[in-house]
C-alpha positions as CSV (number, residue, x, y, z in Angstrom):
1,X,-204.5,164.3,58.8
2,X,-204.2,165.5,62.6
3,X,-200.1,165.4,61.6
4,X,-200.5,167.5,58.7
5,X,-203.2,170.2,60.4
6,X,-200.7,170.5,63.4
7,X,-197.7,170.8,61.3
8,X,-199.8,173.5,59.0
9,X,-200.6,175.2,62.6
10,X,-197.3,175.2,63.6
11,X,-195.6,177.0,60.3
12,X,-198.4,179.6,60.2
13,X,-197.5,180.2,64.2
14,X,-194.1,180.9,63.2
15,X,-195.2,182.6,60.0
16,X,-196.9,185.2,62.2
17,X,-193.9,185.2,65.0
18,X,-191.7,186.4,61.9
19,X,-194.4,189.1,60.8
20,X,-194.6,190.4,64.2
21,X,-190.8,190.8,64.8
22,X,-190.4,192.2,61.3
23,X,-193.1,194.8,62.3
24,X,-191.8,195.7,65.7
25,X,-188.4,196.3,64.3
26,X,-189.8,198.4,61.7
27,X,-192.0,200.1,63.8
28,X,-188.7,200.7,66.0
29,X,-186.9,202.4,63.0
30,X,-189.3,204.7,61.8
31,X,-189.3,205.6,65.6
32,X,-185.8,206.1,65.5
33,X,-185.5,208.0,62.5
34,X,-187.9,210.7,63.7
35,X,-187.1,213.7,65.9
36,X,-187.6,213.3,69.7
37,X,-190.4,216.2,68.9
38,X,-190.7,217.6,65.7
39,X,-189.9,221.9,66.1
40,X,-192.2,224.4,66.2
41,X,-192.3,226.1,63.2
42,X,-192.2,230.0,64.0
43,X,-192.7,233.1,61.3
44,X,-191.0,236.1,62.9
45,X,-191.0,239.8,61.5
46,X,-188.5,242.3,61.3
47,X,-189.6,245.7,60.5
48,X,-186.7,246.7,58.6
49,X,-184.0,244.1,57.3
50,X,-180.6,246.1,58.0
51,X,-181.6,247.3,61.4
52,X,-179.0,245.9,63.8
53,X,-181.7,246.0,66.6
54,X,-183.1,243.1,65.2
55,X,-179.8,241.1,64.4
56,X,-180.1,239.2,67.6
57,X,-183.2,236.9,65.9
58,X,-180.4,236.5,62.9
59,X,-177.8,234.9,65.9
60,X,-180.1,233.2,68.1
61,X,-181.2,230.9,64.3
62,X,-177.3,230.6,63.2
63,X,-175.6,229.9,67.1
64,X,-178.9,227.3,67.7
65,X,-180.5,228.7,70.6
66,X,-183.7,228.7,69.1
67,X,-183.2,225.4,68.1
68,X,-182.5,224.6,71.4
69,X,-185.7,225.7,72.6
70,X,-187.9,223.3,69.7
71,X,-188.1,226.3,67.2
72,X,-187.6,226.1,63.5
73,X,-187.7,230.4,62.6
74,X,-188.8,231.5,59.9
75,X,-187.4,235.1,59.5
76,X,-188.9,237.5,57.0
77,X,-188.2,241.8,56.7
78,X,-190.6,244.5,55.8
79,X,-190.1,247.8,54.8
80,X,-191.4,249.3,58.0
81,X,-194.0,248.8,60.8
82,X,-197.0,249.7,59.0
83,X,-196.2,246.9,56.0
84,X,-195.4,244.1,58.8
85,X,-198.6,245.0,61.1
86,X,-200.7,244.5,57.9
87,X,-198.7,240.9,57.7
88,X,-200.0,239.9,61.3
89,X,-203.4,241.0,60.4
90,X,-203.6,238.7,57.5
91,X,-201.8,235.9,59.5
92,X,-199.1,235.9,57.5
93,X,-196.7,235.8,60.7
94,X,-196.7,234.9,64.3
95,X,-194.3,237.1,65.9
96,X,-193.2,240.8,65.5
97,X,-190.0,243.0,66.1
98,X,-191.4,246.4,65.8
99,X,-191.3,249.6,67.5
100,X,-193.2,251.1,70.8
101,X,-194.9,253.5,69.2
102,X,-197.0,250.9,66.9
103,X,-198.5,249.6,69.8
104,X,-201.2,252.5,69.2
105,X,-202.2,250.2,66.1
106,X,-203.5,247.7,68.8
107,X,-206.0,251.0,69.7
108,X,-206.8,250.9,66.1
109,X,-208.1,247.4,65.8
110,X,-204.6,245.1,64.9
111,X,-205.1,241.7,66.2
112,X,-202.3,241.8,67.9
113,X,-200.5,242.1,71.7
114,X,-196.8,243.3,73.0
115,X,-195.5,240.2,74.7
116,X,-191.9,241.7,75.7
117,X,-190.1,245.0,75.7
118,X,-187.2,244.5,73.7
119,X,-185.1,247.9,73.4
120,X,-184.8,250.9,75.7
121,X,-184.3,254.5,74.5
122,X,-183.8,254.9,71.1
123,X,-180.3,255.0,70.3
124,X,-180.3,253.0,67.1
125,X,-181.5,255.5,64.5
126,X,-180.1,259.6,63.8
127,X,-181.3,262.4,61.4
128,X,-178.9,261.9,58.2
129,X,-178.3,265.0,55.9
130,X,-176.2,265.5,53.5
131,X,-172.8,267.1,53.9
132,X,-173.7,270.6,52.8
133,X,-176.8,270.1,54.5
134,X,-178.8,271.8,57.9
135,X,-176.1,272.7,60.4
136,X,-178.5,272.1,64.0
137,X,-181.5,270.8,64.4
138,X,-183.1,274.9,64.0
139,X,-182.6,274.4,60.3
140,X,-184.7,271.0,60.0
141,X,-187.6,273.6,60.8
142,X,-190.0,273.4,57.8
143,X,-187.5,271.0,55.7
144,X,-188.2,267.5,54.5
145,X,-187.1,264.4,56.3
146,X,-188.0,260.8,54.7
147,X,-189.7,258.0,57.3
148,X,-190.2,254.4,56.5
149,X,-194.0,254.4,56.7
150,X,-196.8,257.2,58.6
151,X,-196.6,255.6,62.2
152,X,-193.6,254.2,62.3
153,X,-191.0,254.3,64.8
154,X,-189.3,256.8,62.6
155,X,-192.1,258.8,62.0
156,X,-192.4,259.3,65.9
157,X,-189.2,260.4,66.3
158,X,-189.3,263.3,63.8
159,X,-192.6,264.2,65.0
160,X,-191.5,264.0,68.8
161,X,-188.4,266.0,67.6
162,X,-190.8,269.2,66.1
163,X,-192.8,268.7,69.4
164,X,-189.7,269.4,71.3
165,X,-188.5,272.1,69.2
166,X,-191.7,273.8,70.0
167,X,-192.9,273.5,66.2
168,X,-195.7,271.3,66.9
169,X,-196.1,267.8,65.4
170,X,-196.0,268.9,61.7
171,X,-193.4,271.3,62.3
172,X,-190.6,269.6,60.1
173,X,-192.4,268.2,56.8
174,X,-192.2,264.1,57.3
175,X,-191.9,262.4,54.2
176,X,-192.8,258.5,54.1
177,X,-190.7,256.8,52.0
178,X,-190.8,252.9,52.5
179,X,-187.3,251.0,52.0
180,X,-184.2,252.7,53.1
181,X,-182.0,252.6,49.8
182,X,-185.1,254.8,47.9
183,X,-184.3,257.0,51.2
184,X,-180.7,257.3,50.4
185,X,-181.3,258.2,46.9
186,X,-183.6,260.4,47.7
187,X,-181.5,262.4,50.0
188,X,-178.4,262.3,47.7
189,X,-180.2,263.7,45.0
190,X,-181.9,266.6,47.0
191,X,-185.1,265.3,47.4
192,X,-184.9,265.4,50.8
193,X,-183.0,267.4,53.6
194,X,-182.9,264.8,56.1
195,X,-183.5,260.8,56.5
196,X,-184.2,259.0,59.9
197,X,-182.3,255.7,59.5
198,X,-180.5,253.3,61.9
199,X,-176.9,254.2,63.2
200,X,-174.9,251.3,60.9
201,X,-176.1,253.5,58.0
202,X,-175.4,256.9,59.4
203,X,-171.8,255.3,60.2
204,X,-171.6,254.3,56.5
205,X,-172.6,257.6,54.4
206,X,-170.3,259.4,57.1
207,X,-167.7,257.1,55.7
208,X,-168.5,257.6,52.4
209,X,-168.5,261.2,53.1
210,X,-171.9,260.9,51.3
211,X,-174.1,262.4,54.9
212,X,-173.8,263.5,58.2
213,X,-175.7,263.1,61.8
214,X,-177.0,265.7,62.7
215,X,-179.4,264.6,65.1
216,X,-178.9,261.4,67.5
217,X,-182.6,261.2,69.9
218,X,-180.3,260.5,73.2
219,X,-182.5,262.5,75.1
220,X,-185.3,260.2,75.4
221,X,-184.7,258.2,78.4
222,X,-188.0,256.8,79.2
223,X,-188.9,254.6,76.2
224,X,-189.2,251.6,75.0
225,X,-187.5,251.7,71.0
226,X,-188.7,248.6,70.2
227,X,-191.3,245.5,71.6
228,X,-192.2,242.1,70.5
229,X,-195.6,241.3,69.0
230,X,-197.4,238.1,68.9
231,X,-200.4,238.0,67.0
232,X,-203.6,237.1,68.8
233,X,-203.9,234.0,66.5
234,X,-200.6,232.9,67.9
235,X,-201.4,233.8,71.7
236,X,-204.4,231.3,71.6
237,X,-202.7,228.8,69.6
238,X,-199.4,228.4,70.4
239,X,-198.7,230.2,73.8
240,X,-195.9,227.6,74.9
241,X,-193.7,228.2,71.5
242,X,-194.3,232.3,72.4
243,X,-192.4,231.4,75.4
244,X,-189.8,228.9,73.7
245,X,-188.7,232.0,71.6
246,X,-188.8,234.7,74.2
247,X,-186.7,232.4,76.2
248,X,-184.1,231.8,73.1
249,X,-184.4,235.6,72.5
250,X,-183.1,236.6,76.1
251,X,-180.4,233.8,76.3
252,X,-179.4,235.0,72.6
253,X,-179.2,238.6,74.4
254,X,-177.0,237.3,76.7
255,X,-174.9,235.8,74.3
256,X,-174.3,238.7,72.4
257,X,-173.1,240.4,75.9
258,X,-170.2,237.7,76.1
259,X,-169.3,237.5,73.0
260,X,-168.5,240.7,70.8
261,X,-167.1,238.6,67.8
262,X,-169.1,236.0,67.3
263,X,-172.1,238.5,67.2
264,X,-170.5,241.0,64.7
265,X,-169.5,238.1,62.7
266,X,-173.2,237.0,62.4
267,X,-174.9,240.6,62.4
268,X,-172.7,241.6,59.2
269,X,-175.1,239.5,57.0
270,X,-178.0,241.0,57.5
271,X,-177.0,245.0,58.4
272,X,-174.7,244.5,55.3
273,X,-171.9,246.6,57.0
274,X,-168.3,246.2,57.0
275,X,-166.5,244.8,60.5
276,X,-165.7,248.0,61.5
277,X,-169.3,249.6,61.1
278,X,-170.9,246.3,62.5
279,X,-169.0,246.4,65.5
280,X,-169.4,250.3,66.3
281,X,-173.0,249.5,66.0
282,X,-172.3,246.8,68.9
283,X,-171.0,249.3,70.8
284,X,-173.4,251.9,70.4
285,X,-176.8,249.6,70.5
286,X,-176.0,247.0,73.3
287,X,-176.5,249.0,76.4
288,X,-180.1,249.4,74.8
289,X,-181.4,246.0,75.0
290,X,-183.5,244.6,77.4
291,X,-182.2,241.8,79.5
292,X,-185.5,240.3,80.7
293,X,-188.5,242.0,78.6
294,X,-190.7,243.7,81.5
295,X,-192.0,246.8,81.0
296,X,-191.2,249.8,82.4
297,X,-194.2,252.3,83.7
298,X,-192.1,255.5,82.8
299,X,-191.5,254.2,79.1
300,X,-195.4,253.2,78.7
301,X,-196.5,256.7,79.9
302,X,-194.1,258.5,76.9
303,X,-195.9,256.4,74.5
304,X,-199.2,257.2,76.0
305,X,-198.8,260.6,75.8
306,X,-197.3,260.6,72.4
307,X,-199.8,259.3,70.5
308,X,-202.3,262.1,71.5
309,X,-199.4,264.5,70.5
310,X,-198.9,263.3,67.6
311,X,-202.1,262.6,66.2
312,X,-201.6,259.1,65.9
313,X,-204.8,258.7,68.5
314,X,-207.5,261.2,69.7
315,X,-207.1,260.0,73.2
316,X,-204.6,258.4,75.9
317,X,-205.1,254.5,75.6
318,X,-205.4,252.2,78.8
319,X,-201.6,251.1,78.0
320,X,-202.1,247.6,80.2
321,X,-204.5,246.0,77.1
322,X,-202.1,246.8,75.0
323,X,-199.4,244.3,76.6
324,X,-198.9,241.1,78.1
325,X,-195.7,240.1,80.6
326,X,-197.1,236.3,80.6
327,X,-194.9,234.9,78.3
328,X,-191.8,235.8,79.8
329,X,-189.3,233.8,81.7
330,X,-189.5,233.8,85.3
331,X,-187.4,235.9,87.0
């Protein structure tokens, strides 16, 4: 009996010895067939889809920087600022690239914060008329000129443009319009006199012989075209992956600086422009973009005062609330 209990002892000993192995190689399988750290999953904004300010998001996702950095993007496009600051109120996104001037919807109560300035002085976007259309920018007194949304970047620019003319803030009659091809329509069929719309689309209807610029906003200096929001949600949950992507966007930046081909290749897809169009919009729009995100104190006070101009606030916000420089990479 002692024989037969020993032997029994003996075969469930190596019974278990088996069972162990089998599970230690298993568990070193599953191990091996996961990622080192699954990615961050982020959901990043565009205002507009064919802007090529915002193409850089579009290369950073197809050269892999972002990947890089742990980040899976999720990339979705709005029909203007106003539309994508009512997607970060309802958390439907994390991240933002929108303009300066909606930073005055942080006044207004949107859960949100500037982590970076992206974009410099507005070079990306003209006044479009047709070719039988206002001569200077005396005629656009009085006429209409379509806007994405009320408080957009484009709206500002019109509005800072009648300010300047001395025509006060209503001087030329903005029209908000939403999406940029009901813009385009609109203006070939004479419903408006003018369209604000990015310089890739200007280059095209000139092309077409279907518009012309007749107003590029090169005079503002002291600007900041366009920042990066973070919603507050994200900012308290997920600080470290705010910093994963502002560090893929500035290496992406610089990317784009050494390498003119690659970057026209990629930004063709979502500006839908020819080669040609895509890379005069390089040209044009590079020397705009921030290298390293701070903000400048001369850009910040043009906004400040602007939004009291323009109605878009009854006073001068305290700018520093309304940003944040601790997400970006050291210097």
């Amino acid at each position: 009996g002692k024989t037969k209990c020993a032997t029994e002892m003996r075969q469930e000993e190596m019974m278990l010895k088996t069972f162990a192995r089998s599970l230690t190689v298993g568990f070193l399988l599953a191990a091996m067939s996961l990622p080192a750290s699954a990615a961050e999953k982020l959901r990043v904004g565009k205002a507009v889809p064919e802007a090529f300010s915002f193409a850089p998001l579009d290369v950073g996702i197809k050269e892999g920087i972002f990947a890089k950095h742990n980040l899976e993007i999720q990339s979705i496009a709005f029909a203007g600022d106003a539309k994508m600051q009512q997607a970060m109120a309802s958390d439907s996104i994390d991240l933002a690239l929108g303009s300066g001037p909606a930073m005055a919807f942080i006044v207004k109560g949107s859960p949100i914060k500037a982590v970076a300035a992206m974009a410099g002085p507005p070079l990306l976007l003209a006044i479009v008329v047709r070719p039988d259309g206002p001569k200077t920018i005396a005629d656009l007194k009085g006429k209409k000129v379509g806007v994405s949304t009320a408080g957009s970047l484009t709206y500002w620019l019109v509005s800072q443009t009648a300010q300047r003319q001395g025509w006060g803030p209503k001087g030329i009659d903005i029209q908000p319009m939403g999406a940029m091809p009901g813009q385009i329509a609109a203006l070939k069929r004479g419903d408006l006199d003018g369209i604000v719309t990015d310089i890739g689309n200007a280059f095209d209807l000139e092309k077409r012989h279907e518009g012309r610029i007749l107003v590029r906003f090169t005079n503002i200096k002291d600007f900041h075209i366009h920042v990066i929001f973070a919603t507050n949600k994200a900012i308290a949950s997920k600080p470290d992956s705010i910093k994963a992507f502002l560090a893929g966007w500035f290496e992406t930046i610089a990317f784009m600086r050494k390498n003119k081909e690659a970057t026209v290749k990629i930004a063709m897809v979502p500006t839908q422009k020819d080669h040609d169009i895509t890379s005069r919009s390089y040209d044009e729009l590079m020397p705009m973009f921030s290298d390293d995100g701070r903000f400048d104190p001369k850009a910040l006070e043009t906004l400040r005062k602007s939004y009291v101009e323009l109605k878009l606030l009854p006073t001068e916000p305290d700018m520093s609330k309304l940003y944040t420089e601790e997400f970006l990479p050291k210097k």
